[in-house]
N, CA, C and O of each residue as an XYZ file, in Angstrom:
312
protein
N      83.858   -169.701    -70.653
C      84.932   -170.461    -71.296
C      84.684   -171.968    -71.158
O      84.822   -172.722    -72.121
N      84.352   -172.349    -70.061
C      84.142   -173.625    -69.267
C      82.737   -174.418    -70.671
O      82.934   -175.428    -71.346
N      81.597   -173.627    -70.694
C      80.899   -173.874    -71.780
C      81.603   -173.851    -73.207
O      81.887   -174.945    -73.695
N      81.801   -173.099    -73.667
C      82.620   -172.733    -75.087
C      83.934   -174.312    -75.252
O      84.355   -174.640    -76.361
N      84.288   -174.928    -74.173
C      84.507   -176.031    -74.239
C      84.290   -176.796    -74.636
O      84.804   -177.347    -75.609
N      82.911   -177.274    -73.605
C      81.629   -178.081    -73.580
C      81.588   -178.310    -75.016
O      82.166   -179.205    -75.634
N      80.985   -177.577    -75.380
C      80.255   -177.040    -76.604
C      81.594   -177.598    -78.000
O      81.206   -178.492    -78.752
N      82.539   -177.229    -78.151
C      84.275   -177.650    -78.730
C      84.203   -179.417    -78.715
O      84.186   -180.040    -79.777
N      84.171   -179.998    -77.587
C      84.199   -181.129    -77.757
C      83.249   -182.098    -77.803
O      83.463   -183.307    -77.718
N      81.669   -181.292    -78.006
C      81.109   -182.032    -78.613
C      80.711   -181.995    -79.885
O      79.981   -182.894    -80.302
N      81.138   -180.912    -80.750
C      81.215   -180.830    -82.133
C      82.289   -181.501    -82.283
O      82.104   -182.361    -83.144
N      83.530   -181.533    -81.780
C      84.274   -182.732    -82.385
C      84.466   -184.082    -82.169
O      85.327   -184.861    -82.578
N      83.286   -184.246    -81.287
C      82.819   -185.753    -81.419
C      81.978   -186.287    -82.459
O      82.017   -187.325    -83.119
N      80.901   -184.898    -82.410
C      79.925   -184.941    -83.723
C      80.848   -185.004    -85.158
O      80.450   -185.809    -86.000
N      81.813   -184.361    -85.412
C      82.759   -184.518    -86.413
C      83.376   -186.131    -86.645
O      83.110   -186.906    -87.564
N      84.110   -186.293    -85.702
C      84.301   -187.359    -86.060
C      83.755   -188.529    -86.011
O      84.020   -189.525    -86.685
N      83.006   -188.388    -85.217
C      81.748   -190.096    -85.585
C      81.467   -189.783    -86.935
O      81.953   -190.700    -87.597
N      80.714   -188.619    -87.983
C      80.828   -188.558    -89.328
C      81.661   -188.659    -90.142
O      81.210   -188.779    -91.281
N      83.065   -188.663    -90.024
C      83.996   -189.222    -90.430
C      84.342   -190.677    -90.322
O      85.351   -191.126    -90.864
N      83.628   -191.315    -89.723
C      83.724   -192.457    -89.608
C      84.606   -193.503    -88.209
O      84.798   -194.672    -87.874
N      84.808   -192.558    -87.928
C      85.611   -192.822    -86.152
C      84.753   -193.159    -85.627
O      83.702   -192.528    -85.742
N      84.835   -194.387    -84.764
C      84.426   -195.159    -83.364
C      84.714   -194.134    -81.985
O      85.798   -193.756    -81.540
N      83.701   -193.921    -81.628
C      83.887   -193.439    -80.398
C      84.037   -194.005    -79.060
O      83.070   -194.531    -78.509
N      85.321   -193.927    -78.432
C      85.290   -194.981    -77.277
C      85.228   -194.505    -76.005
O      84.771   -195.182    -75.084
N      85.792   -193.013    -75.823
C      85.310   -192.723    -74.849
C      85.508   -191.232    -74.940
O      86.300   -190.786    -75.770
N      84.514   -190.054    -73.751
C      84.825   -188.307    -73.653
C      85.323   -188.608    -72.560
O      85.127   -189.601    -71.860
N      86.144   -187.516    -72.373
C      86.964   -186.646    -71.005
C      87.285   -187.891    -70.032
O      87.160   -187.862    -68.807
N      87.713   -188.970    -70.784
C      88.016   -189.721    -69.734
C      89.275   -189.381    -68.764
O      90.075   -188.527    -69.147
N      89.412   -189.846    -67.871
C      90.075   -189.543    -65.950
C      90.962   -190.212    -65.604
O      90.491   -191.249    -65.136
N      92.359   -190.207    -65.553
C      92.910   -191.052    -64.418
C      93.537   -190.203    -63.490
O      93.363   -188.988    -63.391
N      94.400   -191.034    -62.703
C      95.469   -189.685    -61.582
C      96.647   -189.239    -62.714
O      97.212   -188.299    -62.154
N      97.059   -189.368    -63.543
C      97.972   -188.762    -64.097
C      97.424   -187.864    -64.827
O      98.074   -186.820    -64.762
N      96.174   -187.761    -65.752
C      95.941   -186.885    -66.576
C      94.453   -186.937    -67.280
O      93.656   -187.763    -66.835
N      94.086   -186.146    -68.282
C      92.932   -186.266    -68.950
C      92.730   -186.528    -70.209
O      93.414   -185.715    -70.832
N      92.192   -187.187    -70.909
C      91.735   -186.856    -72.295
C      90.459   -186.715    -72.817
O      89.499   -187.486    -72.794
N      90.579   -185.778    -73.219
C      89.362   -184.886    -73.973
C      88.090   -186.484    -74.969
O      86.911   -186.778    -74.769
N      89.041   -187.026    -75.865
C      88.316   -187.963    -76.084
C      88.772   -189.013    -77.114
O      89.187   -188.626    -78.206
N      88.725   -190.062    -76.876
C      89.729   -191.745    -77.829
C      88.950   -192.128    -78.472
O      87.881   -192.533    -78.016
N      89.172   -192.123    -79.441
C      88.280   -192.514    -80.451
C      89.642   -193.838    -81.722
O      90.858   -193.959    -81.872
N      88.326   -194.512    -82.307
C      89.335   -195.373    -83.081
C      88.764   -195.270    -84.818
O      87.631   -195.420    -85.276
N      89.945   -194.984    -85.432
C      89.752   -194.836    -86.790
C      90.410   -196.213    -87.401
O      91.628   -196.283    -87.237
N      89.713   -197.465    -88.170
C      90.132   -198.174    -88.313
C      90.779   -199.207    -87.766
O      90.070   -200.196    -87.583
N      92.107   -199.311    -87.386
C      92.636   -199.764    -86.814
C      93.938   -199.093    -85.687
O      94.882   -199.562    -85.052
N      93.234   -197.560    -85.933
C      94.442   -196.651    -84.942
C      93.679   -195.921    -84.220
O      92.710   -195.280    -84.626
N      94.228   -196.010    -82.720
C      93.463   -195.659    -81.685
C      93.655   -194.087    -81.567
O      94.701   -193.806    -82.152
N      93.135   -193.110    -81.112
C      93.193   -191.485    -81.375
C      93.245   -191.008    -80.193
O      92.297   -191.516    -79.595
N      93.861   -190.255    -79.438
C      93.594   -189.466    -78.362
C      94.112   -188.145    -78.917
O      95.169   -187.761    -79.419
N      92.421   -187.378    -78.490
C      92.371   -185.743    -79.380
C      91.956   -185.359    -77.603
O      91.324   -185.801    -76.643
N      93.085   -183.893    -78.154
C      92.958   -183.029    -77.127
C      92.359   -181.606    -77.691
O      93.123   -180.781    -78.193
N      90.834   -181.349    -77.570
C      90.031   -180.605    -78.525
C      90.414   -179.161    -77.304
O      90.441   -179.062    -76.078
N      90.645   -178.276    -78.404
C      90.870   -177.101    -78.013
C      89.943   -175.856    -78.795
O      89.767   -175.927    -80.012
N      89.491   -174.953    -78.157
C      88.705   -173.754    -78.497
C      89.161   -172.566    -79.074
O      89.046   -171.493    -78.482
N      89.663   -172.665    -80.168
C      90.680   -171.417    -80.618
C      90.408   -170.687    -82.030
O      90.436   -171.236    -83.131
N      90.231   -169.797    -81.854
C      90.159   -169.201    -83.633
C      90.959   -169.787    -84.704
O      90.503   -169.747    -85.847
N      92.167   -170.361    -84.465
C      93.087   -170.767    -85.445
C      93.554   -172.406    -84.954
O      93.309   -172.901    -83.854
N      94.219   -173.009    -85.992
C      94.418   -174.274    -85.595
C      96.199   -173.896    -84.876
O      96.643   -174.704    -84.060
N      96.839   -172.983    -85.165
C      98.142   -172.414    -84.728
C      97.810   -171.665    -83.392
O      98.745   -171.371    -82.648
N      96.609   -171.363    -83.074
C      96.677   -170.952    -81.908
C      96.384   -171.653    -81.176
O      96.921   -171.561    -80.072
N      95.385   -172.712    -81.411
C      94.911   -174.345    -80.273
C      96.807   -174.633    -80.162
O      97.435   -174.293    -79.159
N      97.258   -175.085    -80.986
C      98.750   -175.985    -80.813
C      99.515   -174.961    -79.965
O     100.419   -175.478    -79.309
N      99.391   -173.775    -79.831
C      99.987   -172.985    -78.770
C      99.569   -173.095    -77.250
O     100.268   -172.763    -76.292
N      98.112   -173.702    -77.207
C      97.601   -173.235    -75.950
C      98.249   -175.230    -75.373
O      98.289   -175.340    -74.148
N      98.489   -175.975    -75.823
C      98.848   -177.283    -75.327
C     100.438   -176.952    -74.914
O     101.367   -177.225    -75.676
N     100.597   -176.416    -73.789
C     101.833   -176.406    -72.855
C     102.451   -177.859    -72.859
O     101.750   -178.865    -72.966
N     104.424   -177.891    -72.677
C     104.788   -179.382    -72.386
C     104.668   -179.803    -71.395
O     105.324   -180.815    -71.152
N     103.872   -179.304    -70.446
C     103.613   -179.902    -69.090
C     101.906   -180.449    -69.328
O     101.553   -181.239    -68.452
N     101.069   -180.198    -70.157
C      99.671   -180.093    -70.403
C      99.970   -181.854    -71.086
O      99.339   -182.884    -70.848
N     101.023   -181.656    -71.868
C     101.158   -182.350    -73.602
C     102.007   -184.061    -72.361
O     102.086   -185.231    -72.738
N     102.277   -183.719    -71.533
C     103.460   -185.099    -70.799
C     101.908   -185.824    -69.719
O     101.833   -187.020    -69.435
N     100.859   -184.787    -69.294
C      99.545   -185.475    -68.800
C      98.890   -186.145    -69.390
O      98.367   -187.168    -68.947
N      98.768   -185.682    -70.595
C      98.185   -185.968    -72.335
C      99.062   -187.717    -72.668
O      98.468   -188.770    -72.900
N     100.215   -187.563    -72.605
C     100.443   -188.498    -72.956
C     100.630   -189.696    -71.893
O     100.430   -190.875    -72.182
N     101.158   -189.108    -70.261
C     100.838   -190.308    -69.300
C      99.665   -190.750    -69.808
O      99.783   -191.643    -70.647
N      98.360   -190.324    -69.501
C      97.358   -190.614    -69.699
C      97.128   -191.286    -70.817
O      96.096   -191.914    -70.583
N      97.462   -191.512    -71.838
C      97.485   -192.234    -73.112
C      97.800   -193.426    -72.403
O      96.963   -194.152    -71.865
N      99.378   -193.659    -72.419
C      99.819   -194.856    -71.414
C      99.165   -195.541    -70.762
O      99.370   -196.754    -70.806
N      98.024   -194.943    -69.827
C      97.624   -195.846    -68.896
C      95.962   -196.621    -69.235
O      95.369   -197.593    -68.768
N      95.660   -195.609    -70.272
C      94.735   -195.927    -71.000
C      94.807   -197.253    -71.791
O      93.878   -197.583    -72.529
């Protein structure tokens, strides 16, 4: 699973640098939380939380509101 990750968020890095997104940083770290990876489209900054799921309704299921409030401290402090 831990690979099948791996593997998830770096195709959607590869995705979106071809889309034209700035990549600013992967899996960056603080004490409140994580993000998968910030990227900037234009002039709007992105924090994607890349998930491994057969469906795009089943990724938005697996982001718990306790997962989604780390997600966003972490935005904050970013």
């Amino acid at each position: 699973a831990l690979l099948w990750g791996m593997i998830a968020e770096w195709l959607a890095t590869i995705l979106l640098f071809m889309k034209g997104c700035s990549i600013l940083d992967r899996r960056w770290r603080c004490p409140v939380g994580e993000i998968d990876l910030i990227v900037k489209e234009g002039e709007t900054i992105l924090f994607v939380e890349v998930k491994a799921r057969p469906t795009r309704e089943k990724a938005l299921e697996a982001i718990l509101p306790k997962q989604r409030g780390r997600i966003e401290n972490a935005a904050s402090v970013w």
